[in-house]
Every structure is written in structure tokens, then in C-alpha cells.
N, C-alpha and C positions, 0 to 999 in steps of 0.2 A: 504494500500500500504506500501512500504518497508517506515520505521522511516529514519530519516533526518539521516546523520552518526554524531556520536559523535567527539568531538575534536581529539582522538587519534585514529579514523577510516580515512580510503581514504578517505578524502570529494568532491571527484570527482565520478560521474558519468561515465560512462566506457559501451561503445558497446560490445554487447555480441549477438555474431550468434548465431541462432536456427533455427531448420528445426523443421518441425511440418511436420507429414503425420498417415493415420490410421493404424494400428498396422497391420506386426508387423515390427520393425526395419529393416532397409535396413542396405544392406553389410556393412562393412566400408570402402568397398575400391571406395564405392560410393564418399566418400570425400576426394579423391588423390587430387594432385593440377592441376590436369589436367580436371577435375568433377567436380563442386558439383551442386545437383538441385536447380538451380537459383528458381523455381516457390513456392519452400516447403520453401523459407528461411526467416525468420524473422528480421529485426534487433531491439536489443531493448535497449533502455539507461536505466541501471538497477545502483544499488551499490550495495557494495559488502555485505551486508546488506538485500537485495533482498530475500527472500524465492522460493520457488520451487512453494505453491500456486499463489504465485501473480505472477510468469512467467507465470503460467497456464491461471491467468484472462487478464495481455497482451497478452496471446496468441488468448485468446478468445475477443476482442477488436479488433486485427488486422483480425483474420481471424476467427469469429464469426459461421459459418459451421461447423465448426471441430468439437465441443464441446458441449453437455448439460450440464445440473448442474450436472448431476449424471456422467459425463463420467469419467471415471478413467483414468489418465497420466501417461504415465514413462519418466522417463528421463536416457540421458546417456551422461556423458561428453566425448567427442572424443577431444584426442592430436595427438600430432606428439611426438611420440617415439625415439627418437634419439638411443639408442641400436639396436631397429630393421629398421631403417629409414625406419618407413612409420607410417598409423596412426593405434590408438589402442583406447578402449571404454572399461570405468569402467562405472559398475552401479552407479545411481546416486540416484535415488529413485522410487518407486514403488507404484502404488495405491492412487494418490495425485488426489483428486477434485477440483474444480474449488469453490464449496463452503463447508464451512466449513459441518461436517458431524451434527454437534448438529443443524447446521444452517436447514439440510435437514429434521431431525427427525422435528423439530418444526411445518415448513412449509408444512411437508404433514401431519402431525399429526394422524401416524402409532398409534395405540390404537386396545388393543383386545375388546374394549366395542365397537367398530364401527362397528361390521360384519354385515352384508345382510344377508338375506336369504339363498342365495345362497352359501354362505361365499367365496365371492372374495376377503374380506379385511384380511381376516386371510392366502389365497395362498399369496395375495399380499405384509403380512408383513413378511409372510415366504421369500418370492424374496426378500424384502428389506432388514433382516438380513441376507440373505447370500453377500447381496450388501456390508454391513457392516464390513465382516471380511474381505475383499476387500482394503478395505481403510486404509490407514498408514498414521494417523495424524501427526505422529512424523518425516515422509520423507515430508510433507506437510512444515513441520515448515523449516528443513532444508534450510539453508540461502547457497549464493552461496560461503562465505567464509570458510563456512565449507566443502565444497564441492573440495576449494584449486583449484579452477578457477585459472588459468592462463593465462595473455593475447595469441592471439590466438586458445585459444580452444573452442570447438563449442558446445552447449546446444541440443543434438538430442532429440526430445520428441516423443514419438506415441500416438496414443488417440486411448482407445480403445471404439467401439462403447457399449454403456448403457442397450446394450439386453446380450455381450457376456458372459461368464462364469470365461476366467481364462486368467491372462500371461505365464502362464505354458512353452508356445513355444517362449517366449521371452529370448536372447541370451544373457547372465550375463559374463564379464568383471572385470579386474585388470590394476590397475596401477601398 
């Protein structure tokens, strides 16, 4: 889980919305102040210290369904825009598991000495390294400081289900 904050960190804890729903991102105009899906929203007391993984394993804590170990996350931080007064959504990160990827290799323990006869383990680690270029450890790492969270702004996540292929149709954003 997120490290205790240092002396010269916020050492406060801080409510951060998040909607969690399976891919792919809804509108943004889904979260006007007149909107937003009460049933998809999370709240989670995080610091600013928080990683993007470990919002993935509260997310999968509160709402356990959503998520395998293998699912791949994105996120997206939605603000309120004050130039165009209404809200807007920058990429946040992409391809973020719930467990760590060396955690995954171990545990199914992918090897080309293990094939069958039939060779299901050699299709099956072919599926898995393509699982593999999938995965962005380094948007995993990504803490919610780096990210330049600002109170009020909301944590959109999608989970995409652990059979699909690609975010390809997922809708990328600026602040």
C-alpha cells in the first residue's frame, strides 16, 4: 500500500472520487454537476503518495467483480476547466494491473519446458506475452502526485475484461 508520507509530504489523507465501470470510458459530460453515476463511484482515503496500482487493489476491495489479476486499468483524471467551463479528461495511465507483472510471471510459471502434447502451454504463453506488452509498469508506479491531482477532481478508471485485445478505442485527453 501507499508509504506513510514523509515530513515534507501532505500528511493528511484526502478523499479522492473514482468511478470504476468496464471499458470503454463514458462521455465526460456524464460528470456535469447535474450527473454523475452515483452506483460506479468509489470513495477512497488515499495520499498523495498513492500509486495508480494500489487505487487498482482498493478498487478491487471495494468492488471485487470488476477485476482479475490479469485485468488491465486505465485511468483518467476528469477536472472542471475553467477556460471552457465544463469538465475535461487527460490521460492518466494505461495498462496498470492489479498485480504486479513479475508477481504474475512467477505464479503461473509461463516456461517453454512445460508444453503438453498438444502444446497448449506454448499458445498459452504466446497469449501471455502478448498480455505482457499490454502492461505499463511505469503508469502502474505513477503516484497520484505526479499525476497533479487537485482537490475536486475525479479518478475515472475502466477495467478492461482479461480475454480483450487492445485500448485502441479508448479516448486520450489534455490538460
Amino acid at each position: 500500500m501507499a508509504r506513510p508520507p514523509s515530513p515534507g509530504d501532505d500528511a493528511t489523507p484526502f478523499l479522492l472520487r473514482c468511478y470504476i465501470k468496464h471499458a470503454p470510458f463514458r462521455p465526460v459530460t456524464d460528470f456535469g454537476l447535474d450527473f454523475r453515476p452515483i452506483e460506479e463511484e468509489c470513495k477512497l482515503y488515499v495520499w498523495r503518495t498513492t500509486t495508480l496500482r494500489e487505487i487498482t487493489q482498493m478498487l478491487h476491495e471495494a468492488q471485487p467483480s470488476f477485476s482479475g489479476p490479469r485485468s488491465l486499468h486505465a485511468f483518467r483524471v476528469i477536472y472542471y476547466d475553467r477556460n471552457h467551463s465544463g469538465y475535461a479528461a487527460r490521460e492518466a495511465g494505461l495498462g496498470v494491473t492489479r498485480v504486479p507483472l513479475a508477481n504474475l510471471e512467477s505464479l503461473l510459471e509461463v516456461s517453454s519446458d512445460n508444453r503438453d502434447k498438444d502444446g497448449r502451454d506454448q499458445a498459452w504463453s504466446a497469449s501471455f506475452d502478448k498480455f505482457k506488452q499490454e502492461v505499463d509498469e511505469s503508469s502502474a508506479r505513477t503516484t497520484l502526485q505526479q499525476l497533479n491531482i487537485q482537490d475536486g477532481d475525479i479518478l475515472d478508471c475502466v477495467v478492461k475484461a482479461e480475454c480483450s485485445n487492445h485500448y485502441s478505442h479508448l479516448p486520450r485527453g489534455g490538460r
